[in-house]
C-alpha positions in Angstrom: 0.0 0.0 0.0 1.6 3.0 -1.1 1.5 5.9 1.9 -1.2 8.2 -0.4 -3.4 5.6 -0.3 -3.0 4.8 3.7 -3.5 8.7 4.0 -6.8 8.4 2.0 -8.0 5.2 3.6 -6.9 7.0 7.0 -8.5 10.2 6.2 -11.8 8.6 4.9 -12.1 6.4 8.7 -11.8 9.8 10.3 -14.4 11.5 8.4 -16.6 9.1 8.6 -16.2 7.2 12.1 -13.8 9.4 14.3 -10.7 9.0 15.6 -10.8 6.2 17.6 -11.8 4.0 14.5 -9.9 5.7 12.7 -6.5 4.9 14.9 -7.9 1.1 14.9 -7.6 1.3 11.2 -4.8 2.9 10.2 -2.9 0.3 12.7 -4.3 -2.5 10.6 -3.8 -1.4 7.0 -0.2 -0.2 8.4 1.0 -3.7 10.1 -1.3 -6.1 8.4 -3.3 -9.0 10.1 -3.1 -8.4 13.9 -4.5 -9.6 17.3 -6.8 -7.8 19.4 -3.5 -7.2 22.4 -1.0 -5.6 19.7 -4.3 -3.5 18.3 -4.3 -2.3 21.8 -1.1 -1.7 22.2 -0.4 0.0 19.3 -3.1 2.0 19.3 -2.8 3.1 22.5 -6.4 2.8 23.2 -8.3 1.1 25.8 -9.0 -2.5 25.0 -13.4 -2.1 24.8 -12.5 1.1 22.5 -10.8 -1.4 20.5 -13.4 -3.8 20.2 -16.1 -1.2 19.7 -14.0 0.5 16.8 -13.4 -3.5 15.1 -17.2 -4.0 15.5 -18.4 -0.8 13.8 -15.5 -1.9 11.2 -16.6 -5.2 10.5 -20.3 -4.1 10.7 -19.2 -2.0 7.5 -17.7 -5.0 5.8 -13.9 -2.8 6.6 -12.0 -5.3 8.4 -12.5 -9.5 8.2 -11.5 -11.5 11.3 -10.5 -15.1 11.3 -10.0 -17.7 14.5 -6.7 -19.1 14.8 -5.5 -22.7 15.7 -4.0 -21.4 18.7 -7.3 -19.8 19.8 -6.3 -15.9 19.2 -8.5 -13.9 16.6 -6.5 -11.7 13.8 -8.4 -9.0 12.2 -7.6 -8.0 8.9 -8.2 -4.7 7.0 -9.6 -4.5 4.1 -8.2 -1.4 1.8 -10.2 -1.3 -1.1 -13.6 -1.9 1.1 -12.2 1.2 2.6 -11.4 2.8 -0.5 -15.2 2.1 -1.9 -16.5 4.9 0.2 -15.5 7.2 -2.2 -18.0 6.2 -4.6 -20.8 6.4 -1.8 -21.8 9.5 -3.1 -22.4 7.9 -6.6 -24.3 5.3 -5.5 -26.4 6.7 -4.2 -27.2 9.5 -7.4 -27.2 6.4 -9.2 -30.2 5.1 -6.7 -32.2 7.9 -6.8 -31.7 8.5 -10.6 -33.1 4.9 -11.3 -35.8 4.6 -8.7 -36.0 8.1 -7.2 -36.5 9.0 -3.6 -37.2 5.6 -1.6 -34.1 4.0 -3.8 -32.0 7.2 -2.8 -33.0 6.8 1.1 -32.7 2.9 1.0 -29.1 3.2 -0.1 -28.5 5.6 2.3 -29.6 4.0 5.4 -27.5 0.5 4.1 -24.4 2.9 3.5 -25.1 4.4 6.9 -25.7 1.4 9.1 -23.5 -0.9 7.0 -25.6 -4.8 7.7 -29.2 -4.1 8.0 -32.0 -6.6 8.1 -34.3 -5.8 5.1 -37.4 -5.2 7.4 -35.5 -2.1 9.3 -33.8 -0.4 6.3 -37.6 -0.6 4.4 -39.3 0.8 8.1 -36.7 3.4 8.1 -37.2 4.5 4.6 -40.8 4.5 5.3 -40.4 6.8 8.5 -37.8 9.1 6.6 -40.6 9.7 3.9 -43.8 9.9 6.2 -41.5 12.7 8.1 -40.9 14.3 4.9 -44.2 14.5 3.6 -45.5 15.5 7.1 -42.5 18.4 7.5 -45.2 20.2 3.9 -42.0 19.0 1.8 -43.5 17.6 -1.7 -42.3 13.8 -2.2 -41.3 13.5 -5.6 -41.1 9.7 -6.2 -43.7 7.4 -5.9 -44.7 6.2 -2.5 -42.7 3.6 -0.9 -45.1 0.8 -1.1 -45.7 1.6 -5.0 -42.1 1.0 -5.9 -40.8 -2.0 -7.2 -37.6 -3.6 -8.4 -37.7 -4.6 -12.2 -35.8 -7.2 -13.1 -33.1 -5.4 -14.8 -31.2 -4.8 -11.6 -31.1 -8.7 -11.2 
C-alpha cells in the first residue's frame, strides 16, 4: 500500500467514524493481520475502545477477522472496502436516478448502518418519507409501497 493511499483510507475512517476508529484502522492497514493485544497496544487505546471501533468496522464490511489454531482472533483490514466509500456518493445518485426518492433513502440507510436486516432499512425509509411528507415537503417519487424492483437490476 503506497502511503497516499493509507493517507486516503486513513482520512476517509476519520471523516466518517472518528478518531478512535480511525487509529484502529490505520494500525491494521499499516501492520497487516493483527491480534486484538497488539491492536491495543499499538493504538494506544483502551481494549473495549478497541473492540467497539473492530465492530463498527466489521459491521461495515472494513475489516475481516479469522480464528486461529491457537485460539487468538487476527483481524484484517480490508483497503479497497475502505477505499469504496469514495464512490458512496455515486451510489447513491445512481439510486435515486433509477428509482428516485425511496431507492436514494434505502441506499443511504445501508451505507449508513453498514448490515441491515431488510425489514429495518424498508421501516426506516418509510419513516424518513412519512417525516418528509408530514414536514409540507412535496415527495417526488412514488410512494414507498408503490415501488418495485424490475428485473433489470437482477
Amino acid at each position: 500500500m503506497t502511503q497516499a493511499e493509507l493517507r486516503l483510507c486513513s482520512l476517509l475512517l476519520r471523516e466518517h467514524f472518528g478518531e478512535i476508529v480511525e487509529k484502529v484502522g490505520n494500525s491494521l492497514l499499516r501492520t497487516g493481520p493483527r491480534p486484538l493485544r497488539l491492536l491495543v497496544g499499538d493504538t494506544g487505546l483502551l481494549p473495549d475502545q478497541v473492540k467497539k471501533a473492530l465492530c463498527v468496522l466489521i459491521q461495515h464490511q472494513l475489516v475481516r477477522f479469522e480464528a486461529q489454531p491457537r485460539g487468538w482472533v487476527e483481524y484484517e483490514a480490508r483497503r479497497q472496502r475502505v477505499l469504496r466509500i469514495l464512490r458512496y456518493p455515486r451510489y447513491i445518485y445512481t439510486a435515486k436516478a433509477l428509482y428516485g426518492d425511496p431507492g436514494e433513502l434505502l441506499v443511504e440507510e445501508l451505507l449508513l448502518h453498514g448490515h441491515l436486516p431488510m425489514s429495518a432499512a424498508v421501516a426506516r425509509v418509510a419513516d424518513r418519507l412519512t417525516e418528509t411528507m408530514e414536514g409540507g415537503r412535496e415527495n417526488q417519487g412514488n410512494g414507498i409501497w408503490e415501488w418495485e424492483m424490475g428485473p433489470e437490476i437482477l
